[in-house]
Biopython code that builds the backbone (N, CA, C, O; Angstrom):
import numpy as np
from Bio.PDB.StructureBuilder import StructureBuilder

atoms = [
    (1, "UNK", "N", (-16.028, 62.807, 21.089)),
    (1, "UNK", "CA", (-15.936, 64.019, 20.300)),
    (1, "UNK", "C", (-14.483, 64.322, 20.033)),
    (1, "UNK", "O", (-13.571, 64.076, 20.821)),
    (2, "UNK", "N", (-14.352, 64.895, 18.815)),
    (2, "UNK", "CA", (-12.966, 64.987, 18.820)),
    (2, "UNK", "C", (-12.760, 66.993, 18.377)),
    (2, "UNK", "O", (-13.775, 67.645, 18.132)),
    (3, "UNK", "N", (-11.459, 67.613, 18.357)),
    (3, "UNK", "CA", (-11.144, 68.780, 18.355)),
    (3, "UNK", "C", (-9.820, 69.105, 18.566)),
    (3, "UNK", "O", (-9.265, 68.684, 19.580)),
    (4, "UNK", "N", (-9.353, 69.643, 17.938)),
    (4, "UNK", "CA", (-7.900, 70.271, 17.795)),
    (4, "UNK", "C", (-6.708, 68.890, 17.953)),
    (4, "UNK", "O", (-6.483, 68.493, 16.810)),
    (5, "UNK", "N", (-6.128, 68.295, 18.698)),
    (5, "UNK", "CA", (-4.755, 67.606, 18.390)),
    (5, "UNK", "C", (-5.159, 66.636, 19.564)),
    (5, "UNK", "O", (-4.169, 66.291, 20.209)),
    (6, "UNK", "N", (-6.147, 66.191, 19.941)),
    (6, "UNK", "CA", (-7.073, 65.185, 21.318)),
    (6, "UNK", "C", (-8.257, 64.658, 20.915)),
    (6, "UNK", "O", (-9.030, 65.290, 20.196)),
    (7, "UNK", "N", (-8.527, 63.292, 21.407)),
    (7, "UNK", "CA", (-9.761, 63.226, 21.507)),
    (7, "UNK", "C", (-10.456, 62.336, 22.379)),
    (7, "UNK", "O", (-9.707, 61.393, 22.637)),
    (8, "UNK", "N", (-11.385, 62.240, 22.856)),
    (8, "UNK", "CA", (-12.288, 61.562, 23.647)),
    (8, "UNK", "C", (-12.286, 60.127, 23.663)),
    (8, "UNK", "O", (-13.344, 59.737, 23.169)),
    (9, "UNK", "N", (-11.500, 59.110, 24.043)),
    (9, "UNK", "CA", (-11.207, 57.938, 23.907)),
    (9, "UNK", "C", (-12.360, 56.945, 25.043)),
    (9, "UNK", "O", (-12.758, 55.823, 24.731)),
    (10, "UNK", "N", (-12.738, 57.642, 26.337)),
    (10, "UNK", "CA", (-13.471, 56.863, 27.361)),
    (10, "UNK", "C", (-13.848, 58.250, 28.422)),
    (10, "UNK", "O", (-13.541, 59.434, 28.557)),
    (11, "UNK", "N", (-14.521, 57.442, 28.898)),
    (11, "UNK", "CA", (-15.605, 58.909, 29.806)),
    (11, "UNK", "C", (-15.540, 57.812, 31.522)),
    (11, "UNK", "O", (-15.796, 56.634, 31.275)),
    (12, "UNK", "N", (-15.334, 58.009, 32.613)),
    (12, "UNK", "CA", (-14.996, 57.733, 33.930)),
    (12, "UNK", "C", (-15.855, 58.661, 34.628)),
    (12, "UNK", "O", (-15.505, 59.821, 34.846)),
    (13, "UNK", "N", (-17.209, 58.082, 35.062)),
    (13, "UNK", "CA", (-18.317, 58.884, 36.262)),
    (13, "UNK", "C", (-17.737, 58.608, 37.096)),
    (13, "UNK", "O", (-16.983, 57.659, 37.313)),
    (14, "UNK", "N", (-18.264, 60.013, 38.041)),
    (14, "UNK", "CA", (-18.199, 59.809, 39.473)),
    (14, "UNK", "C", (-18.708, 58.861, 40.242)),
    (14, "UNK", "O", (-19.007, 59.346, 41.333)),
    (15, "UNK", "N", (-18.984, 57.537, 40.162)),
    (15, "UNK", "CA", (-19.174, 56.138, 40.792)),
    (15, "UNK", "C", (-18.459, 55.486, 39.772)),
    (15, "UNK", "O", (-19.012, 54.423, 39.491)),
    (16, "UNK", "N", (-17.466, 55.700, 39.119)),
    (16, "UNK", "CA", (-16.388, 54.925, 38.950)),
    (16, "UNK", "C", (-16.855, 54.318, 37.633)),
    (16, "UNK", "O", (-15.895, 53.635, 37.276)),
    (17, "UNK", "N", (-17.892, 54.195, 36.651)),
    (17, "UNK", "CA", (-18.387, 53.576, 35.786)),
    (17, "UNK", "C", (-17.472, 53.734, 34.530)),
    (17, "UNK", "O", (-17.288, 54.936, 34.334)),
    (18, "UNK", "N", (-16.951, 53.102, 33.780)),
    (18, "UNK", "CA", (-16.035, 53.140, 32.788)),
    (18, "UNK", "C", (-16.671, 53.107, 31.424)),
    (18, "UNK", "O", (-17.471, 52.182, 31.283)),
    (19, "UNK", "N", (-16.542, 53.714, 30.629)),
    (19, "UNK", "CA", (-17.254, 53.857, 29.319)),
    (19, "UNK", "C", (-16.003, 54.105, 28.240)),
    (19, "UNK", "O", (-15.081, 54.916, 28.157)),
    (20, "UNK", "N", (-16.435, 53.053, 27.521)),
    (20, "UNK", "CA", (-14.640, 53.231, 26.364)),
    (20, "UNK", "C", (-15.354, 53.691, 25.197)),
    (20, "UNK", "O", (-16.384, 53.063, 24.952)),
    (21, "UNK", "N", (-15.008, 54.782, 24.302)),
    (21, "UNK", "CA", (-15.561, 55.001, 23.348)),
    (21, "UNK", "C", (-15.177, 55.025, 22.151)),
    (21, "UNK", "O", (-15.816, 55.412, 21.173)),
    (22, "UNK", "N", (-13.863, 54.510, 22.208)),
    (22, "UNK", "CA", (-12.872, 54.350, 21.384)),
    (22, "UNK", "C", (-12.394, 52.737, 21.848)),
    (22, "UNK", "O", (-11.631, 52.415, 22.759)),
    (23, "UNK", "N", (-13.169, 51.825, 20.827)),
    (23, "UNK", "CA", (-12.794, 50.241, 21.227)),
    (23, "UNK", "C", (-11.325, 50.143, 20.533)),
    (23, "UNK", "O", (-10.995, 48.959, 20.459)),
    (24, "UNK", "N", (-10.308, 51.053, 19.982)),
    (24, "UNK", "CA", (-8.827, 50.403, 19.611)),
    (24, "UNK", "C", (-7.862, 50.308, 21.319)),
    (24, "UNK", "O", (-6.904, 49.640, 21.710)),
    (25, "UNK", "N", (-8.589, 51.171, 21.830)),
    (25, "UNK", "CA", (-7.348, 51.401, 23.316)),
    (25, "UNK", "C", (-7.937, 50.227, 23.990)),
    (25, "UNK", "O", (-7.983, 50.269, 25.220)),
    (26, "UNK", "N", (-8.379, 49.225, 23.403)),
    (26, "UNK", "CA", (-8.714, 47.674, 24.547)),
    (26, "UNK", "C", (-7.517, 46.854, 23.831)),
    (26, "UNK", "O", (-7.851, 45.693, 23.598)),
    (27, "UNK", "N", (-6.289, 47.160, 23.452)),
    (27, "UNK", "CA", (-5.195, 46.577, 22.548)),
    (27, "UNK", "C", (-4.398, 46.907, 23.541)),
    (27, "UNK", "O", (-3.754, 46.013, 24.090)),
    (28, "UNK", "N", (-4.258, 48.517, 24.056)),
    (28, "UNK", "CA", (-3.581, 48.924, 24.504)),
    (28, "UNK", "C", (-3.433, 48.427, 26.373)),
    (28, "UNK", "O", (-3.878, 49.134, 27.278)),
    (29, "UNK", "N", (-2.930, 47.489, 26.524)),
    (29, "UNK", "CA", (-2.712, 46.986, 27.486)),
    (29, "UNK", "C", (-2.190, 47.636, 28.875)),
    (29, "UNK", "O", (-2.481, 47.158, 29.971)),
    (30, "UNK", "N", (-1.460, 48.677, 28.711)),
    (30, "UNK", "CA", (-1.315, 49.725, 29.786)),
    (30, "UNK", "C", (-2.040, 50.362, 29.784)),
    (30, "UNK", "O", (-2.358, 50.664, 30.934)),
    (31, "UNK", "N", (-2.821, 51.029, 28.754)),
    (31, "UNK", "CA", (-3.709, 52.468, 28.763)),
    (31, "UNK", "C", (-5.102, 51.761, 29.936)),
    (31, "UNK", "O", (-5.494, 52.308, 30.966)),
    (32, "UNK", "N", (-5.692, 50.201, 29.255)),
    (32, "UNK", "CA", (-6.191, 50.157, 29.955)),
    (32, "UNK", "C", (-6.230, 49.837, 31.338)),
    (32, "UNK", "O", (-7.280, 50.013, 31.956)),
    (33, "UNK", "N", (-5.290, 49.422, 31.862)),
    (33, "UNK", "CA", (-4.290, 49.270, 32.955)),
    (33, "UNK", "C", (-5.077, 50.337, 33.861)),
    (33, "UNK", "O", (-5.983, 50.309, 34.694)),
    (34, "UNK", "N", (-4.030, 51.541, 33.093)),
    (34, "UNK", "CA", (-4.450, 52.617, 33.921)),
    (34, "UNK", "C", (-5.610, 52.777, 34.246)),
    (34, "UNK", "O", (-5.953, 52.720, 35.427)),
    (35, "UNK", "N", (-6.604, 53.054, 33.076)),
    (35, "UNK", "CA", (-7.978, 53.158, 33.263)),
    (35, "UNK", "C", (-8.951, 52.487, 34.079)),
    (35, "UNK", "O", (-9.879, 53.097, 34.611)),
    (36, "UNK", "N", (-8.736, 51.037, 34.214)),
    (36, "UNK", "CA", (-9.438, 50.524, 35.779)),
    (36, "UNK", "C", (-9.356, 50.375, 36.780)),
    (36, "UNK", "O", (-10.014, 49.910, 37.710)),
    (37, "UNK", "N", (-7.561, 51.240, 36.418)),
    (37, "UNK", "CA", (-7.281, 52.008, 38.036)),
    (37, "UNK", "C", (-7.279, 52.960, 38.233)),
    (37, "UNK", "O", (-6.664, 53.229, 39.266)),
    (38, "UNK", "N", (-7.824, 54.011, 37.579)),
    (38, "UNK", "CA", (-8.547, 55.161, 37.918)),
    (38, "UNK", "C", (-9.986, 55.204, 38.177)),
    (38, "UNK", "O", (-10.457, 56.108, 38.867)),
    (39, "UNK", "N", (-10.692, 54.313, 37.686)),
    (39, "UNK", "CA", (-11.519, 53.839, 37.195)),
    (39, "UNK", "C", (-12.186, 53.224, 38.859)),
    (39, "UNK", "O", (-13.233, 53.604, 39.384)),
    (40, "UNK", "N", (-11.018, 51.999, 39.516)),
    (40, "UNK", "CA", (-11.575, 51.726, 40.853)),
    (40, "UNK", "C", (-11.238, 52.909, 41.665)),
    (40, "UNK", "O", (-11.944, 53.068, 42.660)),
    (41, "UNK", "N", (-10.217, 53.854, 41.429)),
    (41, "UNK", "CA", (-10.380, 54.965, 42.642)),
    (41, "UNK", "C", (-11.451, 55.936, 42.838)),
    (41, "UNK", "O", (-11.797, 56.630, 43.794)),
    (42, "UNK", "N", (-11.910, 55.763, 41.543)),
    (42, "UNK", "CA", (-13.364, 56.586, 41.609)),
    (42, "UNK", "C", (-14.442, 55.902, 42.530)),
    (42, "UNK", "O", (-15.152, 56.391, 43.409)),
    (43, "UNK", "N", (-14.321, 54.368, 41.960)),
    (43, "UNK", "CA", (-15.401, 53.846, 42.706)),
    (43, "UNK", "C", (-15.058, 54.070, 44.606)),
    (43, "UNK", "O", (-15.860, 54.548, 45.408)),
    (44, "UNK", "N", (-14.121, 53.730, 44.815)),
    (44, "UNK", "CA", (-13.513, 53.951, 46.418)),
    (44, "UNK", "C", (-14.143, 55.521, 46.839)),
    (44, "UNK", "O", (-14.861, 55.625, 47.834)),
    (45, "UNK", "N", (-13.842, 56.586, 46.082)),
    (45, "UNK", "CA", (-14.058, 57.561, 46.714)),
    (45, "UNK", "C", (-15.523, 58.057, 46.655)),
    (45, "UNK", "O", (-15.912, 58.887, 47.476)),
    (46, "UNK", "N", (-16.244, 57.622, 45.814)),
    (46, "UNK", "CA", (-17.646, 57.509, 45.598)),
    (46, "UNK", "C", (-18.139, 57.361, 46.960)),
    (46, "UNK", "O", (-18.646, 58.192, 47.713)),
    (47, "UNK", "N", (-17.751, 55.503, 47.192)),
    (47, "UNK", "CA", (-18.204, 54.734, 47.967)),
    (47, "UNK", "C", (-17.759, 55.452, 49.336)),
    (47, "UNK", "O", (-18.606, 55.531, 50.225)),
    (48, "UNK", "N", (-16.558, 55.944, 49.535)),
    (48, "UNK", "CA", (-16.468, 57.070, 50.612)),
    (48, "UNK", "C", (-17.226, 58.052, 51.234)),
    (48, "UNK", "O", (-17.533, 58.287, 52.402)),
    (49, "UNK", "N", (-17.464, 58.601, 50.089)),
    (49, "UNK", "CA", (-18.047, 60.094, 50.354)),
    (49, "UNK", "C", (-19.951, 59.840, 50.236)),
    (49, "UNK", "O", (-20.692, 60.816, 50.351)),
    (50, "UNK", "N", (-20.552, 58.330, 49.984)),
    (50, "UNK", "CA", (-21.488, 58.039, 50.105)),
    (50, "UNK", "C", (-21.472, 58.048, 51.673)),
    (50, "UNK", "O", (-22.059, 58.867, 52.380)),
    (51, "UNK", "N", (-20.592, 56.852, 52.154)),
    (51, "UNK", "CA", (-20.947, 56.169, 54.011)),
    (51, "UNK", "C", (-20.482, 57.644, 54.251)),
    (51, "UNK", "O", (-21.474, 57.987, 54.893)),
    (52, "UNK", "N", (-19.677, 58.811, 54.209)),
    (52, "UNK", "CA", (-19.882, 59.804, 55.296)),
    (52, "UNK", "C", (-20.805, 60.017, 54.792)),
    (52, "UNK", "O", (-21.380, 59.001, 55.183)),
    (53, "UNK", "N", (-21.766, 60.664, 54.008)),
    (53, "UNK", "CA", (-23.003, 61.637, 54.090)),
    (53, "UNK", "C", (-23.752, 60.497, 54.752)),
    (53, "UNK", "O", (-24.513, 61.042, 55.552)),
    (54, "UNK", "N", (-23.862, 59.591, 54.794)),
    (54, "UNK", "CA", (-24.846, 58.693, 55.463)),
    (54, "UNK", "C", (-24.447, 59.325, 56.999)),
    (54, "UNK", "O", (-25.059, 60.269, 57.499)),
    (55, "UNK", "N", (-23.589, 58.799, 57.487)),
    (55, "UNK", "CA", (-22.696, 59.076, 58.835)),
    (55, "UNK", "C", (-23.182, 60.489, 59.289)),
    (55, "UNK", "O", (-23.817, 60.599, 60.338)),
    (56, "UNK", "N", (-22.846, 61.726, 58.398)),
    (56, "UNK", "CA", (-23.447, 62.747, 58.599)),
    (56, "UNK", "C", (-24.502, 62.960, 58.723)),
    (56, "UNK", "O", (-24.747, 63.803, 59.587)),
    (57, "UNK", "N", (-25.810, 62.300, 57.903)),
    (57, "UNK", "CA", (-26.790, 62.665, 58.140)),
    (57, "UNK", "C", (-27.514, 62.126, 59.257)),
    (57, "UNK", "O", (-28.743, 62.154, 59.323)),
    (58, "UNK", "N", (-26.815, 61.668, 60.078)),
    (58, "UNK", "CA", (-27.259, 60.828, 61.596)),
    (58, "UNK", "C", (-26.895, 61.861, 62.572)),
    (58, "UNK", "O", (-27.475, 61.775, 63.654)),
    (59, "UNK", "N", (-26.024, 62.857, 62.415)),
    (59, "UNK", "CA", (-25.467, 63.643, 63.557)),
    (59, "UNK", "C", (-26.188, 64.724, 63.923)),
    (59, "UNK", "O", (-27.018, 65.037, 63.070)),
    (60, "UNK", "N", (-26.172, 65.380, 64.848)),
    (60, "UNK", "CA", (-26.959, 66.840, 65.193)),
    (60, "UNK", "C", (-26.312, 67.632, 65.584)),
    (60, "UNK", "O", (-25.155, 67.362, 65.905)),
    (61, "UNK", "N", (-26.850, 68.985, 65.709)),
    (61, "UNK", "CA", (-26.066, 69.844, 65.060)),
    (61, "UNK", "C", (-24.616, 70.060, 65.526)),
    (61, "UNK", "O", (-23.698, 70.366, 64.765)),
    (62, "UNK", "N", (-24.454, 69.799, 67.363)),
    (62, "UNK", "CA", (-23.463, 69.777, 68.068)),
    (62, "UNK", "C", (-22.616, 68.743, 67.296)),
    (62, "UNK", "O", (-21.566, 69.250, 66.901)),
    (63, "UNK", "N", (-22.799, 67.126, 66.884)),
    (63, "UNK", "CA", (-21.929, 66.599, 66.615)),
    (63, "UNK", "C", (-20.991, 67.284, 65.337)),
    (63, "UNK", "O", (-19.838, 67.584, 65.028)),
    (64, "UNK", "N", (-22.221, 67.289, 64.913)),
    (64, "UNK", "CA", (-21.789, 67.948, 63.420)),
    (64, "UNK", "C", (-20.340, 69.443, 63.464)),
    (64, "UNK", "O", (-19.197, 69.542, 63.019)),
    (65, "UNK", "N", (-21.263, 70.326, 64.251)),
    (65, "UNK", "CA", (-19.864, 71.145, 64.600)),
    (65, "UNK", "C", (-18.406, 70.561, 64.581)),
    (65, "UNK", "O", (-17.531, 70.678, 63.724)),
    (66, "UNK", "N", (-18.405, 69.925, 65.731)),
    (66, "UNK", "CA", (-17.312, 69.097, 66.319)),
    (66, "UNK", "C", (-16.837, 68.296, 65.262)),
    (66, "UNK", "O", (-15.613, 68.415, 65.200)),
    (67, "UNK", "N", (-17.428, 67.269, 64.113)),
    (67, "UNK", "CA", (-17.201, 66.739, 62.892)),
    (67, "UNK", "C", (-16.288, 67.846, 62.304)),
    (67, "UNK", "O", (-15.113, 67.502, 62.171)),
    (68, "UNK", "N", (-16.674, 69.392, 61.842)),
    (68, "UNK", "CA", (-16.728, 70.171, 61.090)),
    (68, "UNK", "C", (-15.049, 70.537, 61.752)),
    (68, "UNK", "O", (-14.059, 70.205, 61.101)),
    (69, "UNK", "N", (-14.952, 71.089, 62.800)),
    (69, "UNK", "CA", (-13.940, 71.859, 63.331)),
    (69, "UNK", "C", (-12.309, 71.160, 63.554)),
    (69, "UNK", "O", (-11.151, 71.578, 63.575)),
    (70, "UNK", "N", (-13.291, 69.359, 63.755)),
    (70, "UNK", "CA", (-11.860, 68.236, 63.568)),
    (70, "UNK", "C", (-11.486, 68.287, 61.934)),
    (70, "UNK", "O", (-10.284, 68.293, 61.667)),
    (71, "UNK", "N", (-12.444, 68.324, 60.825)),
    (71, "UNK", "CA", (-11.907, 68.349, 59.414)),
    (71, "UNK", "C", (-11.153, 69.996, 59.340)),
    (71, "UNK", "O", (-10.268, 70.375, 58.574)),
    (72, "UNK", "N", (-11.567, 70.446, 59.972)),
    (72, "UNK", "CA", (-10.449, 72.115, 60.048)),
    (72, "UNK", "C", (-9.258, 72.030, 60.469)),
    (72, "UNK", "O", (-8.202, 72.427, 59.976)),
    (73, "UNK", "N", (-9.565, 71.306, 61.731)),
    (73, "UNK", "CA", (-8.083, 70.665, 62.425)),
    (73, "UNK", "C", (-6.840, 70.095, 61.316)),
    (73, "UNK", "O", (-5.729, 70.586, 61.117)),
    (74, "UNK", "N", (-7.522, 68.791, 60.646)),
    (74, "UNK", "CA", (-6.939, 68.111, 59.421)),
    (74, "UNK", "C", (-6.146, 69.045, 58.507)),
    (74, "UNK", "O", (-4.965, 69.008, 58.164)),
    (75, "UNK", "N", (-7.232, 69.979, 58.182)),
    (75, "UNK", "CA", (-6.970, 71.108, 56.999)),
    (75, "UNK", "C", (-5.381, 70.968, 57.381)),
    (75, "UNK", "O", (-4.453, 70.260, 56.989)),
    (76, "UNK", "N", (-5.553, 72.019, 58.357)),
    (76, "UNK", "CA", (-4.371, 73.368, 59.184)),
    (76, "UNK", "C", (-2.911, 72.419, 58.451)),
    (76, "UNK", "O", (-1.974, 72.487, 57.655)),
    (77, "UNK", "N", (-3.797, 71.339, 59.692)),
    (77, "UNK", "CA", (-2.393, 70.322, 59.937)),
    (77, "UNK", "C", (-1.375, 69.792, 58.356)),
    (77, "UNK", "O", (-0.170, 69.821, 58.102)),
    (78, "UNK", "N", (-2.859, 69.249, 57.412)),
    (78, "UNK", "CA", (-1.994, 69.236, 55.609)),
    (78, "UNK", "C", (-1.709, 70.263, 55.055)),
    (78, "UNK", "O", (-1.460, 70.109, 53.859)),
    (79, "UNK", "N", (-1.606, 71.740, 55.600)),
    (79, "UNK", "CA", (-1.067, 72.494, 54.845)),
    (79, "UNK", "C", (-0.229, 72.542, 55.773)),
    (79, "UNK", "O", (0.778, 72.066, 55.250)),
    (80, "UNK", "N", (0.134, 72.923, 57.278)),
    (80, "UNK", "CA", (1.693, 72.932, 57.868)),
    (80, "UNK", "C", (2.827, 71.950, 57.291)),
    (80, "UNK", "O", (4.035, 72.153, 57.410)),
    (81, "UNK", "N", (2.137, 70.670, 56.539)),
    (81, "UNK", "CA", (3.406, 69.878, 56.785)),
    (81, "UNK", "C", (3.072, 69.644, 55.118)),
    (81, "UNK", "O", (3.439, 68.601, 54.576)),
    (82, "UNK", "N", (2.468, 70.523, 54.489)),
    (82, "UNK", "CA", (2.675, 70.878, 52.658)),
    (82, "UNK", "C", (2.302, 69.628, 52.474)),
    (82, "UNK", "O", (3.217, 68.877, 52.135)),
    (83, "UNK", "N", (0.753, 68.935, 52.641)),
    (83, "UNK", "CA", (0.435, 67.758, 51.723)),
    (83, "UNK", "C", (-0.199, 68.508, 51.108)),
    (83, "UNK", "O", (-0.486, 67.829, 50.123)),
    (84, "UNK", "N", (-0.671, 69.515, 50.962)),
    (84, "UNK", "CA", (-2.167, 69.681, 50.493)),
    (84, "UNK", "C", (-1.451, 71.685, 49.692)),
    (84, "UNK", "O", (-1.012, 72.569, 50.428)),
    (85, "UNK", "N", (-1.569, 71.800, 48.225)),
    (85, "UNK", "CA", (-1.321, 72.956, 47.945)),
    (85, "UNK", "C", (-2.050, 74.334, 48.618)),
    (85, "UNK", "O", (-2.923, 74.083, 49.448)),
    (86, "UNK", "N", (-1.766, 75.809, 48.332)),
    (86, "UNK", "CA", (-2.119, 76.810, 48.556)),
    (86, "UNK", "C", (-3.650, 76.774, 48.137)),
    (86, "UNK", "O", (-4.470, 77.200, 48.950)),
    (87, "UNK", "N", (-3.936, 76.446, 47.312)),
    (87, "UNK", "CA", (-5.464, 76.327, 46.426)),
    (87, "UNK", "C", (-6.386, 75.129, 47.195)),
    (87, "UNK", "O", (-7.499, 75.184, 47.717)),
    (88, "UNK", "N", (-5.945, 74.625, 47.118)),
    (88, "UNK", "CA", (-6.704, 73.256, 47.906)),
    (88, "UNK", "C", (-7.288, 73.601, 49.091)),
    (88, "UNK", "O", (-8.430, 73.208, 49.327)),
    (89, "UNK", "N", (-6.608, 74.361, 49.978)),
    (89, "UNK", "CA", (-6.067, 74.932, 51.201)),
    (89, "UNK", "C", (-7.368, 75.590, 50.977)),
    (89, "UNK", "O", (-8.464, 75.075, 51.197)),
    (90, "UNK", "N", (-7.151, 76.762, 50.525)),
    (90, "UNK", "CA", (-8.347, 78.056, 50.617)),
    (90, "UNK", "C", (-9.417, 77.249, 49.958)),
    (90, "UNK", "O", (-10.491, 77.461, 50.521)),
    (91, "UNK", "N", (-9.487, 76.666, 49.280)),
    (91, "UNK", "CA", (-10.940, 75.681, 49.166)),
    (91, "UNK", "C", (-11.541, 74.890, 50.075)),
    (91, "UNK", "O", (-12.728, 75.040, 50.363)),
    (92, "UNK", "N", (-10.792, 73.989, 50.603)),
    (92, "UNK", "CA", (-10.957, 73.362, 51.833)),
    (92, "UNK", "C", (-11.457, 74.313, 52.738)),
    (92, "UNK", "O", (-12.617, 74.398, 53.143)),
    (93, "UNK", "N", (-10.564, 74.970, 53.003)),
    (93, "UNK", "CA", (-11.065, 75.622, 54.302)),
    (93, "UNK", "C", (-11.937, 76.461, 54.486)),
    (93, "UNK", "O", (-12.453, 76.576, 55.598)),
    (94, "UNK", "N", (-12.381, 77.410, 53.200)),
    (94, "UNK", "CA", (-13.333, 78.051, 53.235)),
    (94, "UNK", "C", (-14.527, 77.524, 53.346)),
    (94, "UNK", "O", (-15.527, 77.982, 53.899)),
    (95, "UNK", "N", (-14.331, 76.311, 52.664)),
    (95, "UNK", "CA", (-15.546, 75.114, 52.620)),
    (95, "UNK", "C", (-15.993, 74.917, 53.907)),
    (95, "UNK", "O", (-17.165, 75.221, 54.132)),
    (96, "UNK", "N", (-15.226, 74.413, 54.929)),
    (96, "UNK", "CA", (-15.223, 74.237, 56.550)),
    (96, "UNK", "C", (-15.958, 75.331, 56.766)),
    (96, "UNK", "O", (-17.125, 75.165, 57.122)),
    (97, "UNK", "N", (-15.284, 77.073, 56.548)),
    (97, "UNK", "CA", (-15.720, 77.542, 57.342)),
    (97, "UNK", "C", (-17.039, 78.202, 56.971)),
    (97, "UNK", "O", (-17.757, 78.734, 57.818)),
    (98, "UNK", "N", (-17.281, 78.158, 55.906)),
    (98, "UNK", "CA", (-19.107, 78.191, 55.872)),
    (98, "UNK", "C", (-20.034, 77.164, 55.991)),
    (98, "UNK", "O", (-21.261, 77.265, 55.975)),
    (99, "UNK", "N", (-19.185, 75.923, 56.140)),
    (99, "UNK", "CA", (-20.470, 74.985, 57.054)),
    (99, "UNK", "C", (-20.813, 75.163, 58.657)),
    (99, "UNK", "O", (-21.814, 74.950, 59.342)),
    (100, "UNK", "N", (-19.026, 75.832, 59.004)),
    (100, "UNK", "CA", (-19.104, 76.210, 60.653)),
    (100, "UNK", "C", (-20.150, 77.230, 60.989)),
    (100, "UNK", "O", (-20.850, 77.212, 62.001)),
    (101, "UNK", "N", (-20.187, 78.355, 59.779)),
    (101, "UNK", "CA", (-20.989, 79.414, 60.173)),
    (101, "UNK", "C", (-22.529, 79.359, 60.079)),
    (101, "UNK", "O", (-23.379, 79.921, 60.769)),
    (102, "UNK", "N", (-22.686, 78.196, 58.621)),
    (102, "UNK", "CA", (-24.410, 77.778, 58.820)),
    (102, "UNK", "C", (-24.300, 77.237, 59.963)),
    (102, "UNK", "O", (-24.840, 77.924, 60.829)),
    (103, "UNK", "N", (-23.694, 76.017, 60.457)),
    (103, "UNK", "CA", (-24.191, 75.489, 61.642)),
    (103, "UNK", "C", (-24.103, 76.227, 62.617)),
    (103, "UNK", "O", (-24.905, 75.918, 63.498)),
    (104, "UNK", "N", (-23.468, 77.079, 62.847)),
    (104, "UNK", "CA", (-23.743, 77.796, 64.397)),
    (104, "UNK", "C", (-25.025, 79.088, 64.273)),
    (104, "UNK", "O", (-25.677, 79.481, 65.241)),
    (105, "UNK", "N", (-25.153, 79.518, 63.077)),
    (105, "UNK", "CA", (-26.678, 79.691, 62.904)),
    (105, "UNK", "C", (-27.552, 79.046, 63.158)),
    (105, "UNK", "O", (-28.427, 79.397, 63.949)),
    (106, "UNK", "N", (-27.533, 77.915, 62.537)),
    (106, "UNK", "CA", (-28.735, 76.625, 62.662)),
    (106, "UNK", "C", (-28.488, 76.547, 64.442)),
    (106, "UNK", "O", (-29.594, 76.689, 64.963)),
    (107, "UNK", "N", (-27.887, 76.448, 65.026)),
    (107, "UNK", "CA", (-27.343, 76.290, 66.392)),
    (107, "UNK", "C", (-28.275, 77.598, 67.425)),
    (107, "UNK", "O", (-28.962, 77.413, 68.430)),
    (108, "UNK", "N", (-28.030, 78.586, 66.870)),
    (108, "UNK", "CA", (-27.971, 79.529, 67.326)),
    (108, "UNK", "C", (-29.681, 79.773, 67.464)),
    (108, "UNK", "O", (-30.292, 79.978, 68.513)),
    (109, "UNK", "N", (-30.260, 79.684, 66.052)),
    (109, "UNK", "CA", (-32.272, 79.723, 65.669)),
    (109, "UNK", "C", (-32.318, 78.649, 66.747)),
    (109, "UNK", "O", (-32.255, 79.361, 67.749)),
    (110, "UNK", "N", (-32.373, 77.659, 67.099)),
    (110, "UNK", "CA", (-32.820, 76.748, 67.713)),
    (110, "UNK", "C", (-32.843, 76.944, 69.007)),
    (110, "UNK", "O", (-33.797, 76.554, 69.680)),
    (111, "UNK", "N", (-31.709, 77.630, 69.581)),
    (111, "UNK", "CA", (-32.046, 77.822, 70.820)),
    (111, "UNK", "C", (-32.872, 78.821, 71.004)),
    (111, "UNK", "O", (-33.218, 79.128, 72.144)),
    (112, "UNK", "N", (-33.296, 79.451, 69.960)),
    (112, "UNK", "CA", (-33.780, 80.967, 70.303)),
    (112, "UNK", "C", (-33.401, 82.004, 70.563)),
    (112, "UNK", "O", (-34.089, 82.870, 71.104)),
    (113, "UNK", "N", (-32.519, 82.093, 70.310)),
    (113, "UNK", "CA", (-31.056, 83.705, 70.500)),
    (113, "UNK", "C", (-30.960, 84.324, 69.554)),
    (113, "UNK", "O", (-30.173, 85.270, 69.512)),
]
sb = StructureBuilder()
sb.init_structure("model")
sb.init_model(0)
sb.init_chain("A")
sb.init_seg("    ")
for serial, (resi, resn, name, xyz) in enumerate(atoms, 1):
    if name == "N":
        sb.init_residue(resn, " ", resi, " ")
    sb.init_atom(name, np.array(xyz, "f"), 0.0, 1.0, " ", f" {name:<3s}", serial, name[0])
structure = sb.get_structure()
């Protein structure tokens, strides 16, 4: 699709799948360069974030906590030493901390308390 002074040259899913929609940038020898190396980092992080949910979905609820509170740990630690921006930060971590709080619910119904 095209609009204002840009346009839609190739489309990159989240499993890394490459779609060129514009066949002149297969000339362009860097552009596509780039593109199947963005292209494999998608696939990597796909393939990542597939084996943890697998990984995760083996754990109970205790592990899972403990999973949850070491990726909090991580957080803290990439924003003390500024890998990770202000935004990232409060996303991340808020993220953490409402999985901490379902799970210690889920934690909590189970024992009966």
């Amino acid at each position: 699709s095209q609009g204002g002074d840009y346009k839609n040259i190739a489309h990159i899913s989240e499993d890394g799948k490459l779609t060129i929609w514009d066949k002149n940038i297969k000339k362009e020898p860097k552009l596509m360069q780039s593109l199947k190396k963005i292209s494999q980092e998608f696939k990597t992080s796909f393939k990542e974030s597939v084996n943890e949910a697998k990984a995760l979905s083996k754990m109970n609820t205790d592990e899972l906590i403990k999973h949850w509170e070491k990726e909090s740990k991580t957080v803290e630690m990439m924003k003390d030493k500024k890998q990770i921006d202000k935004t990232a930060y409060r996303v991340e971590s808020g993220k953490i901390a409402r999985i901490l709080n379902y799970l210690g619910g889920l934690k909590k119904d189970m024992s009966g308390n």
